[in-house]
Structure formats: structure tokens, C-alpha cells
N, C-alpha and C positions, 0 to 999 in steps of 0.2 A: 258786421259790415263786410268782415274781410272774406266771411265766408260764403257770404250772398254775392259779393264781387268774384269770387274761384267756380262758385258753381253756374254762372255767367258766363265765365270763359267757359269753359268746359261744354256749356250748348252752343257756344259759338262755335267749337271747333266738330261739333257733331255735326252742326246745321250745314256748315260752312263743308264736311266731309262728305256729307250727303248731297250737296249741291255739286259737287265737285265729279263724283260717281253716276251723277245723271247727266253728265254734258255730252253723252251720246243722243240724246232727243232731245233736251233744253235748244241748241241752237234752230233746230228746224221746224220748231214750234214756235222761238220770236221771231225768224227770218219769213214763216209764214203767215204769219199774224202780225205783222206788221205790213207787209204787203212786197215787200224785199225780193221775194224770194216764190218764184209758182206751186202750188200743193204737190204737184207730181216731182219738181226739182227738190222739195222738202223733205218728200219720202222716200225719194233716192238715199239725199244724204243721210236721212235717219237708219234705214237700213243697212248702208254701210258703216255708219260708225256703230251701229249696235252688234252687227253681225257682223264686223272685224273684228283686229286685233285692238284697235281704239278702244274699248271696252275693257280688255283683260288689263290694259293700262292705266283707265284712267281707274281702274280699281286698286292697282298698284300702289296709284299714288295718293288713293283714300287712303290706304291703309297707310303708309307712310304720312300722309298730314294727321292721321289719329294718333299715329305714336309719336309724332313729334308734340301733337298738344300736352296727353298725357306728360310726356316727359316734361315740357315746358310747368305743368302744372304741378306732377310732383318738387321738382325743385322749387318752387313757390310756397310749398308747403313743408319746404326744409328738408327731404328726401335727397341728400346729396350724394350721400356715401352709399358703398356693399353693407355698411353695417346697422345706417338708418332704414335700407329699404329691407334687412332682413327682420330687423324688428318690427317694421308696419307690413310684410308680406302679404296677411292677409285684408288687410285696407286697399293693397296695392293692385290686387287678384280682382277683392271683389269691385273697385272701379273700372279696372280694366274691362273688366267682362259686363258691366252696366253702360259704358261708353261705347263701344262695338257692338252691342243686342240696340241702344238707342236710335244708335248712327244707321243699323239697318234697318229700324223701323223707319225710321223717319227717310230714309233714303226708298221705301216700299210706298210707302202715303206719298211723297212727292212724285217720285217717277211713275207709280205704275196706278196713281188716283189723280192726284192732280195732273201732270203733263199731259196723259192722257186722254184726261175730259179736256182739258184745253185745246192738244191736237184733233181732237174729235172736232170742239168748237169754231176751230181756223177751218177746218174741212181736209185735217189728212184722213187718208182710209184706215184708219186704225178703230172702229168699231167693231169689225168682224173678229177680229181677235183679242177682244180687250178680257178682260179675265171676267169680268162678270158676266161672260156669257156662254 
């Protein structure tokens, strides 16, 4: 149970970091699709916040909410000390590096399949450049 309950946190902080890494087009696909917001005022803002610096940040701070989960999850796992995490190093490596290959999938399928059939959906101009084409 305990371990089915860790590896639940653990996609929550993936899902939750890949959500977090797409909130450069997430707002102007609900503000357009909800009716908030006009398709050309949608795709302003989309374009600014992707082709800013809003982007290299809020990537920033995926990365910092992934390593804050890992670390929240290794000490859960009893990882407290230099000397327990040298004993489990390679436990430590290989989730590291399955939590951040995830996180970017999953951050790849949402923003750049789902949001964008979505923005497609509300009516932003994002079909001429959508990757499958």
C-alpha cells in the first residue's frame, strides 16, 4: 500500500510539473474557449508568453517543483542522510532520471497534442504550425 501510495505521489508531482511547464498556452486556450478572451487577443498572449522569457521560467520552476518532489519523496523513503543516499545512489540516479524523461513526456502529449488540438478547437491559428504537419 505504502508503495502504491509513493508512486502516486511521484505522478502527481510529474503531472502537476508538466502542467506547470505548459502554462504558457494553457491560459489562452481556457480564456479562449471559454469565451473570456478574443482568438486574436489569445494568440497574442500565447505568443508572448511562449516566445518570452515566461517560458525559460516557468521551466525553471518545473525543474525546481521536480526536485523538490523527489526530495520530498526520497525522505519518505527514509533517504535522510549523505550516507543513506550513498548507499541507495543508484535507486536514487535511476528515479531521477525516470521522473524527468516522464515529466517530459507527459509535458510533450499535453502541450504540444492536447493543448493544441484544443487551441486548434477554440479557433486559435495554430494549425499551420502544429508539428504534424
Amino acid at each position: 500500500m505504502a508503495v502504491e501510495q509513493d508512486a502516486r505521489s511521484l505522478w502527481r508531482w510529474i503531472a502537476g510539473s508538466a502542467f506547470l511547464a505548459s502554462m504558457c498556452c494553457f491560459p489562452s486556450v481556457l480564456l479562449a474557449g471559454l469565451g473570456l478572451m478574443t482568438i486574436s487577443a489569445a494568440d497574442a498572449l500565447s505568443n508572448n508568453l511562449y516566445f518570452g522569457p515566461a517560458r525559460w521560467i516557468l521551466y525553471i520552476f518545473t525543474i525546481i517543483l521536480l526536485s523538490y518532489g523527489l526530495y520530498n519523496y526520497f525522505r519518505a523513503q527514509g533517504i535522510c542522510t549523505i550516507d543513506h543516499a550513498k548507499r541507495e545512489r543508484k535507486r536514487i540516479v535511476n528515479t531521477t532520471i525516470v521522473v524527468f524523461i516522464g515529466s517530459f513526456l507527459v509535458y510533450l502529449v499535453w502541450n504540444y497534442l492536447i493543448l493544441e488540438l484544443a487551441g486548434i478547437y477554440v479557433g486559435l491559428p495554430w494549425e499551420e504550425s502544429a508539428f504534424w504537419k
